[in-house]
N, C-alpha and C positions, 0 to 999 in steps of 0.2 A: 429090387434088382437094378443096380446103376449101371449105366452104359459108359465104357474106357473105348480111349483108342491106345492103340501098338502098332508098333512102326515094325514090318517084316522085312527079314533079309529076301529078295527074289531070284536076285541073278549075283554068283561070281562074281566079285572085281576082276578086271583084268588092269595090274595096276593101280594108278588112283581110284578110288570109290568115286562114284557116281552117283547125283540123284535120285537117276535111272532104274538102282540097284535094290533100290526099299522102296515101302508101300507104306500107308495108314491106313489102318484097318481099326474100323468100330465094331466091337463086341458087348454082347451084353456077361457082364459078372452076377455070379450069383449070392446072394445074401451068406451071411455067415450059419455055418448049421451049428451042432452040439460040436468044443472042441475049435474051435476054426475063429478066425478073426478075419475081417475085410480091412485091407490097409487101402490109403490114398497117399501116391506118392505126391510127393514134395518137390524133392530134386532128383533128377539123378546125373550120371560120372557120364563123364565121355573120358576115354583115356586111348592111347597107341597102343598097350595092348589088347584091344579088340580088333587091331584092323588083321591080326593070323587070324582069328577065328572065323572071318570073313571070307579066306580061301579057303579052308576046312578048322570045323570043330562045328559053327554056327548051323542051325538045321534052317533050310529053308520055307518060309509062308508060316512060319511060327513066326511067335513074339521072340524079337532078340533079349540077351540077357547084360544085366550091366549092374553097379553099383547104382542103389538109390535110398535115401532118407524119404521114410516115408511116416503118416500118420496113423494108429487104429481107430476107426470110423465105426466100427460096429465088433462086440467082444462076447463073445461064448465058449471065453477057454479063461480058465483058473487063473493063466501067470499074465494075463494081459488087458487093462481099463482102456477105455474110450480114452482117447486124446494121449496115450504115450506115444514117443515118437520110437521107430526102429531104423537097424539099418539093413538091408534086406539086398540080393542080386538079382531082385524082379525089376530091373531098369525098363525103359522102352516103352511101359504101359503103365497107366493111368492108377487103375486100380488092380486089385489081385485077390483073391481068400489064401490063407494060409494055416496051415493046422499048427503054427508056431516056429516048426522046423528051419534053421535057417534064417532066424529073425532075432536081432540083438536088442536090447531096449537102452537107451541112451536117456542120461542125466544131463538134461538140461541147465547149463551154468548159464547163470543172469548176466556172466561178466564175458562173456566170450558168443559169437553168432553163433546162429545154428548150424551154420554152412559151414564153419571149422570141420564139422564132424564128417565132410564130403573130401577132406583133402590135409591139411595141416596133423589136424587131432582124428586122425582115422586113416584108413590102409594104406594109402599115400603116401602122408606122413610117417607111417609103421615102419612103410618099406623102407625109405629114404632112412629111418633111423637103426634099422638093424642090419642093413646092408650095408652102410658104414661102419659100424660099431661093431658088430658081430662077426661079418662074413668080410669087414675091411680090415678089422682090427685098426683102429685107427687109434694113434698115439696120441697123446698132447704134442702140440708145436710141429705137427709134420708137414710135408709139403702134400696137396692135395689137387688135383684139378678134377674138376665135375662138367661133365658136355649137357649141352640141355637146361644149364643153370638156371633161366630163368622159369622151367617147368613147373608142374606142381610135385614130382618127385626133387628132379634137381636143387630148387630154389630150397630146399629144406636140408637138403643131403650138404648143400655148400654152405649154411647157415650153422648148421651143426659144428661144423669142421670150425668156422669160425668159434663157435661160443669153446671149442675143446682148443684155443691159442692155435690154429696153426694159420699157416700161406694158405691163402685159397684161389687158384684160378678156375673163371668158369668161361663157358665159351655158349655164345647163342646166335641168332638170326636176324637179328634185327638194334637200329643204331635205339630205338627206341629202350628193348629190353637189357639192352648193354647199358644205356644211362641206368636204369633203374639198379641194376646188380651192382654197380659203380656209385652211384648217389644214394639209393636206399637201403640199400642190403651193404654197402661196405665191403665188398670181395676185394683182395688185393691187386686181382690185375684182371679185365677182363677182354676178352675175345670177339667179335662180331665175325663171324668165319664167310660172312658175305661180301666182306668189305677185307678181308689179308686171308690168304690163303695159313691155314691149321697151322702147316706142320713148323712154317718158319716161325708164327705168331706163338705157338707154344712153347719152342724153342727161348726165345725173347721174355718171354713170359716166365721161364725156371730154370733161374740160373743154377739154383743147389739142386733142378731134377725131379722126380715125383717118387714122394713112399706111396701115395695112393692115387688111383685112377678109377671114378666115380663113372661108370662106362654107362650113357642112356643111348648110343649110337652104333659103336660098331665105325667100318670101313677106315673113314680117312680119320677120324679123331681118335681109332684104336691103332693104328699105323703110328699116328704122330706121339701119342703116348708111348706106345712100345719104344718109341726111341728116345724116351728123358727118362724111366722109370731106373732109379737108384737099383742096388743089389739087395736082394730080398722083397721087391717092391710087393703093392697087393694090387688087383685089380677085380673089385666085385663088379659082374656083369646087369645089369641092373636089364638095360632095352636095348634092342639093336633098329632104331627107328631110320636108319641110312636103307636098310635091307627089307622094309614091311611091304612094300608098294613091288617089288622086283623080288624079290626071295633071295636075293643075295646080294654080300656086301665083303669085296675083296681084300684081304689083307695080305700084303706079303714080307713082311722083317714078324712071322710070329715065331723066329727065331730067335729073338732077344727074351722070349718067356726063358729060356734054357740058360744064355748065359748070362742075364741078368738073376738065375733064380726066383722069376717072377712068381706069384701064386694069382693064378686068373680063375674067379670059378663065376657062372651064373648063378642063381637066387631066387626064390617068390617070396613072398612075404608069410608063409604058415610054414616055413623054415627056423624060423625063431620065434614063434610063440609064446615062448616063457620068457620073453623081455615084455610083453606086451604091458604087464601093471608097470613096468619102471617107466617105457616110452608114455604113458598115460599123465602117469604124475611131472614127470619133466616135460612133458611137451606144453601141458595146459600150462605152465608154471612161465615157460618160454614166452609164448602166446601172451601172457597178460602182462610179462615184463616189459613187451617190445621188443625181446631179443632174435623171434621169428617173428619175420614178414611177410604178406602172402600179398598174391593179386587174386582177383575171381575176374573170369570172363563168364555173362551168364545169356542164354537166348531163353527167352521165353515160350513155351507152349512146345506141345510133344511133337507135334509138327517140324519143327525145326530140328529136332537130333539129328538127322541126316546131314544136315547145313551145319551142325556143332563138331560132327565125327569128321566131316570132310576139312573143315575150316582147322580143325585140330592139325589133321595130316599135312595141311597148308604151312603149317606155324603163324596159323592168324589169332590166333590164343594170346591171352597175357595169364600164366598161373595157368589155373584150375581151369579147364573146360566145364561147366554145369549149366543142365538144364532145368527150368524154375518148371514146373507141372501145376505146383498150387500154390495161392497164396498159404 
């Protein structure tokens, strides 16, 4: 019987998350019975959409719930040997038993990390690739701008756009993660909204206008798009991270949806499912081209998700937020 710890929700944010607001709590796990497996996570996700479930959905003085890559340490069910790795939404805590349910097992490529499978080449990367493709309908050679660019959704959604020929502007936070989109990713024009204010930098930024608007924000960067998006434009809603911390995030020209014939719709990623074998084979194939590029920010120890989830909501991230749990 191995002893985990899990980090609990305790109290409401009000606003930014807080330290304050979680606990670690050591538990003992019990051994795997007939049917059931003991997993030991690896890594798990910190992402922005966790911090709604923080004002409701999230149950309190339980173990929170999160993407995590994890290993089976102990195997008393048919479809699962000691040492495969899965990917599982027991994040937050160390270890877990599982009667299978909700557990993927992942092929390990020799040419690719394992950590691809927390962000690039897994739900991440899914989202980022059917929410363009899919719910963008994105053309070859169109104009596209993505907010959030340098994210681990972003960075892949505005990579994509690139490998399909079109314009790509992204827009981020930082003089840091704008070199990067600019010098390692190649984006054709990119934004630092901390340093010029959105809507005139956007403007500047497309001259021929936007068919598509790669939305991880909301407020002043769905404003500013609203007013270059071409006739017919698309605009899949991907995050509204302007509006997570305050519950709201103002817009007011969402009058150009109408007379530009906009189509604006939000997305999760088990909305397109049956692209999933195609984003599998093209993304791994990406990944080992060099054609995607990732960052990983990583903290170590279960301890710290709290300080991963807040630093996340900071934008003190580069890429992927993950937390390392085991070697």
């Amino acid at each position: 019987m191995p002893k985990s710890r899990e980090i609990h929700l305790v109290a409401r944010p009000k606003g930014m998350p807080a330290a304050a607001d979680f606990r670690l709590v050591e538990t003992d796990v019990a051994d795997a019975a007939d049917g059931q497996v003991l997993i030991e996570n690896l890594y798990m996700s910190v992402d922005p959409a966790m911090r709604p479930r923080l004002t409701a959905g999230q149950d309190l003085d339980v173990a929170m719930m999160g993407g995590a890559l994890g290993r089976v340490v102990q195997s008393k069910h048919a479809d699962f040997a000691v040492g495969d790795l899965v990917s599982n939404r027991m994040g937050f805590r160390e270890f877990f038993v599982s009667d299978g349910k909700g557990l993927t097992k992942l092929a390990a490529d020799p040419d690719l990390p394992v950590t691809v499978h927390m962000h690039a080449l897994g739900m991440t990367g899914f989202t980022a690739y059917g929410g363009l493709l899919h719910i963008g309908q994105l053309k070859d050679g169109e104009q596209v701008f993505v907010s959030t660019a340098a994210g681990a959704v972003g960075s892949v959604a505005a990579q994509i756009a690139k490998i399909k020929g079109c314009y790509v502007v992204g827009s981020t936070g930082s003089a840091d993660k704008a070199a990067w989109l600019r010098d390692e990713v190649g984006l054709d024009a990119v934004i630092d909204y901390k340093a010029e204010p959105i809507r005139q930098a956007l403007e500047k930024a497309t001259p021929k206008g936007l068919d598509v608007y790669f939305d991880n924000v909301g407020g002043d960067h769905l404003e500013a798009a609203l007013r270059r998006m071409n006739t017919l434009g698309r605009i899949p809603v991907c995050g509204f991270i302007s509006g997570y911390n305050s519950g709201h995030s103002a817009v007011s020209n969402l009058s150009n949806i109408i007379y530009a014939r906009v189509m604006l719709r939000g997305f999760v990623g088990t909305d397109f499912m049956h692209l999933y074998g195609d984003f599998q084979r093209d993304m791994a194939q990406w990944l080992k081209e060099g054609r995607v590029k990732y960052q990983e920010t990583i903290l170590d120890g279960i301890a710290n998700a709290p300080t991963a989830l807040i630093g996340l909501m900071e934008g003190k991230n580069a890429g992927k937020m993950l937390v390392r749990l085991a070697a």
